[in-house]
N, C-alpha and C positions, 0 to 999 in steps of 0.2 A: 231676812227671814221674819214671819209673823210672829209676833209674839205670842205665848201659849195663856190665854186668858180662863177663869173659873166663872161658872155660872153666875156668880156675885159681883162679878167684872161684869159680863152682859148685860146685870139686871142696869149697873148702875150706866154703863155708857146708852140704855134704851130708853133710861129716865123711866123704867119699870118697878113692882117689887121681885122680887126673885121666883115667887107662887106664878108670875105672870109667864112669866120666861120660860118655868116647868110645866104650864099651861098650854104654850107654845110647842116645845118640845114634842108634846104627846097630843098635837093638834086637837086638844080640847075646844071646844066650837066657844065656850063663854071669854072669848078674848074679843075686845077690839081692835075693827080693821087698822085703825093708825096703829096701836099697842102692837101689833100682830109683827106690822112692815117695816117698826122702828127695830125689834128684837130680833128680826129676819135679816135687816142686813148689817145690825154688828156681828150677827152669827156669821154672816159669808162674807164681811169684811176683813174679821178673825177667823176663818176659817173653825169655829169651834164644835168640840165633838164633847159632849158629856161623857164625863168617868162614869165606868161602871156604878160606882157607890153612886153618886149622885143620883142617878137616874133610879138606882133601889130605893133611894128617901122617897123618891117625885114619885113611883110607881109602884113600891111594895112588894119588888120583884129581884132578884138577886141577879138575874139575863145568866142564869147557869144551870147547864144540863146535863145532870150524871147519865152514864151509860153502863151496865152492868153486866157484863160478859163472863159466861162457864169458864173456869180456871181447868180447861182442856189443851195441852202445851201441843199434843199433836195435829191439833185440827181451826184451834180458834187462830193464831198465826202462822203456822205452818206453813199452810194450804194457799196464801196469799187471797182465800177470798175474802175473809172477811176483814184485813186488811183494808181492802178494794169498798168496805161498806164504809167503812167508821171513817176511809178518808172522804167520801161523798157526803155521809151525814156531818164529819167536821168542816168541811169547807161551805156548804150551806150554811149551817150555822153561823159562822161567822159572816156570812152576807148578810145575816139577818139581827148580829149585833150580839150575837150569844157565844159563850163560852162553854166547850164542852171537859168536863171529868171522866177520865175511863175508870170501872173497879172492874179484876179477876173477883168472882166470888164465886162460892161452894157451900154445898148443905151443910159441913159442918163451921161454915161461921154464922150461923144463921144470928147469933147474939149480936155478935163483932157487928153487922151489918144493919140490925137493928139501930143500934146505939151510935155507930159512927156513920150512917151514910142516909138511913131513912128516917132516922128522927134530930139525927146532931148535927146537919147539916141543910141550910134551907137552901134546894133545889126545889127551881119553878118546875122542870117537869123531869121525867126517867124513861131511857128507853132501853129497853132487856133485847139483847140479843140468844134468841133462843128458847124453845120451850124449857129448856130444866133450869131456867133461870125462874121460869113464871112459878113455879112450886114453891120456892120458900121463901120468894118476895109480893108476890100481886096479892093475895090477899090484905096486906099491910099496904102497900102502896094504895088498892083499893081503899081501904077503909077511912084515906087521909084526904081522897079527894083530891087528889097531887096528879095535872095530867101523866098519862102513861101509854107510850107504844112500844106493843113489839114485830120488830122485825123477824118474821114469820108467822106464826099462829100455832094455837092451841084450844082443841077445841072442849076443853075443861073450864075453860075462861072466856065464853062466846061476848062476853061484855069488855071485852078488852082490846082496844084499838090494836089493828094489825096492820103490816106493810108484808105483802110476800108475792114471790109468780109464781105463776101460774102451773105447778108442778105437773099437775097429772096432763096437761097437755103436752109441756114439753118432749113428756116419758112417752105419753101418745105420738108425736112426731116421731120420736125415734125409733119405736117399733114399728110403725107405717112404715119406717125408709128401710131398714132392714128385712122386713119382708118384702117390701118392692124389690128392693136386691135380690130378693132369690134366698135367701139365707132360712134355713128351716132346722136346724139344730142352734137354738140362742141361748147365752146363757146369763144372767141376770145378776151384777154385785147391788145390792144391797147399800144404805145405811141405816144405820140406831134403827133399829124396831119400835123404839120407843119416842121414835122423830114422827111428827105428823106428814113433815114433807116425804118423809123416807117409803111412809104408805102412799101418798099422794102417787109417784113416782114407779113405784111398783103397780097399779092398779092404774095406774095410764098406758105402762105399756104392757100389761097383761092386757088390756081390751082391747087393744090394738093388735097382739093376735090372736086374739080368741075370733074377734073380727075376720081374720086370715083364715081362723080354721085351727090358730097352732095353738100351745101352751108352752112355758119352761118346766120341763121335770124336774123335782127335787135335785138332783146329782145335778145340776145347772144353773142355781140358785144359791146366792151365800150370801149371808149378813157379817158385813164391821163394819168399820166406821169410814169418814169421809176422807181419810187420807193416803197419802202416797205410800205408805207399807202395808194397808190392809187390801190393797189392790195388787201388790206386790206379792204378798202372804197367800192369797185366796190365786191368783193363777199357776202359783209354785204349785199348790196342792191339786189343780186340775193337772198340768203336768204330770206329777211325779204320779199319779193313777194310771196317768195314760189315755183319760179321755177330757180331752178340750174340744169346746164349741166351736164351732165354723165362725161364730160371730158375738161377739158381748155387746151387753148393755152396762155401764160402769156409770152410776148415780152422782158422779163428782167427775170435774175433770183431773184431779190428786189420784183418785183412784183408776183412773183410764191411766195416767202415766205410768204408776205404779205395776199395773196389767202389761202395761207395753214393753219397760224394763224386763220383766221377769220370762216374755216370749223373747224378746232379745237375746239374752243366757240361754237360754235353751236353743237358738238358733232356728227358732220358726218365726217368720216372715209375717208383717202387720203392714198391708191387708191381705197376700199373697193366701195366708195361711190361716190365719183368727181376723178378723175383722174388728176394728173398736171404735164404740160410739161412748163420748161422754155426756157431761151435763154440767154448766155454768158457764164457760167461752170466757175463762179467763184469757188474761193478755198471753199469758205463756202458751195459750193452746196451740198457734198460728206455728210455734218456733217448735215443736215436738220433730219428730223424726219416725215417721214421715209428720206432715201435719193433722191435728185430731181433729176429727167430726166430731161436732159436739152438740148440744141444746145452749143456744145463747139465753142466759137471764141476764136482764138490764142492775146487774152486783153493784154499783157505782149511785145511780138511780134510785138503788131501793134505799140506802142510807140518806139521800140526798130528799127524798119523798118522805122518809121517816120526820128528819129533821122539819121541814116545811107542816108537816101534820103536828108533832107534838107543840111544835109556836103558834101555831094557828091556834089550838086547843087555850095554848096559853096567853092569846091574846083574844079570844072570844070571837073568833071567824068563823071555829064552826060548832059545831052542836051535835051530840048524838055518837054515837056505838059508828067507828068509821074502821069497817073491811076494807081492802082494797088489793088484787091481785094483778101483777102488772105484768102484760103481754109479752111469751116469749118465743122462739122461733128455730130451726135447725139449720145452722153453719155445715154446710158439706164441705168438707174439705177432701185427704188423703186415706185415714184410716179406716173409714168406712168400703173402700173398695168399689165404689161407686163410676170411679175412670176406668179401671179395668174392664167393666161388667156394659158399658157404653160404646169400647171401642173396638 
């Protein structure tokens, strides 16, 4: 087995000083060629990988990136998406030599968060999962100059790198498909009002049938949030009135299961009987019962594009206010009712 040698081993088996080797490291162009090829292959003789510390002296950079996630227990893990983000933007990260910190945080630590994560702590860059994270942190993060992305958008903070898809197409795809189907009584779950994607989403697939000709009536139309009991809660109560839609649109796929449970219990039939279309194509959507039609966004991708964005930022690849919404698309599967309606 190779022995595990320190940069101060290198310098000295390359007949370098140590600045040289740090030089090397961060392919600094004022090296020379012999200097360069004597310090290149004790590196791959020994196999050697700088400590994190080290490479902070040579670079000024801690290679560590806080993530700051809504202290929401029903939806931030729940749901398994965003799970599905933070493990795409962690394993990126780490291809790229960086270490990621997660925090839950909430408006009332806004001090706590001050003092222990945005000023008492040197993180190269921060990525906020969430708009109601950007409220009581971007302005401070802004004013530090500390790159920053969020995963999603907010458009209070147009200056603030975002990673997000493509919402109002995907909600557009889904009401294109449902009116293709023939479906003309829909009815629409909602998330946060106060979510940008949640209007994104809503006004995708309201144009898609106003397009058709149709609209959702009030009595068809409900806001909570993106998980499995507020899908659950909002089709109990179309039930127990007695008027349910021929067809839903349900903003999460948490919330499409939740809808599909609750017509379950009551013994009406999905898609025989209500039709469900969701949105994100988690892994679990394929294994649902029957299987769910959904809007696929690339959840895994967006973390992984997050991370590749804020290191770039933070090694000066790119420049500038960077939007970015990334293409998403509609999985047909079973509960859309789509094989019935073909055969």
């Amino acid at each position: 087995m190779t022995k595990k040698i320190t940069i101060d081993e290198v310098a000295r088996l390359a007949y370098v000083s140590r600045s040289v080797v740090s030089r090397v490291l961060n392919n600094h162009p004022n090296v020379s060629k012999e200097a360069r090829a004597r310090v290149m292959k004790v590196i791959e003789e020994y196999n050697y990988r700088p400590s994190s510390v080290a490479r902070s002296l040579v670079t000024d950079r801690t290679y560590e990136l806080c993530v700051l996630a809504p202290r929401r227990r029903n939806d931030v893990l729940a749901t398994g998406y965003w799970p599905l983000v933070l493990l795409g933007l962690s394993e990126q990260s780490i291809q790229r030599g960086y270490y990621v910190s997660i925090s839950m945080v909430s408006a009332d630590m806004e001090s706590a968060i001050n003092e222990r994560i945005l000023t008492g702590h040197a993180f190269d860059g921060f990525i906020l999962i969430a708009r109601d994270v950007t409220r009581f942190v971007a302005e401070a993060l802004q004013a530090s100059a500390t790159p920053i992305v969020l995963i999603g958008h907010d458009p209070n903070f147009p200056d603030l790198n975002s990673i997000d898809a493509d919402n109002f197409d995907g909600a557009y795809q889904a009401g294109s498909h449902l009116v293709g189907l023939g479906y003309r009584r829909i009815g629409l779950m909602l998330g946060p009002a106060e979510m940008p994607e949640s209007d994104d989403r809503r006004n995708g697939f309201l144009k898609a049938l106003a397009d058709a000709g149709l609209s959702v009536p009030p009595a068809y139309t409900a806001i909570g949030d993106y998980s499995h009991q507020s899908g659950y809660a909002i089709m109990q109560r179309w039930i127990e009135r007695g008027d349910v839609p021929e067809a839903v649109f349900c903003t999460s796929d948490a919330k499409a299961t939740g809808a599909i449970l609750a017509l379950h219990e009551a013994g009406l039939r999905v898609p025989e009987d209500v039709a469900i279309v969701g949105f994100d194509d988690l892994p679990t959507a394929r294994f649902t019962i029957p299987p769910l039609t959904t809007v696929h966004q690339p959840v895994y991708e967006k973390g992984e594009q997050a991370a590749n964005v804020i290191i770039d930022l933070i090694e000066g690849q790119r420049t500038g206010v960077i939007h970015q919404n990334l293409p998403v698309k509609l999985v047909v599967r079973e509960t859309c009712g789509a094989h019935l309606r073909t055969t």
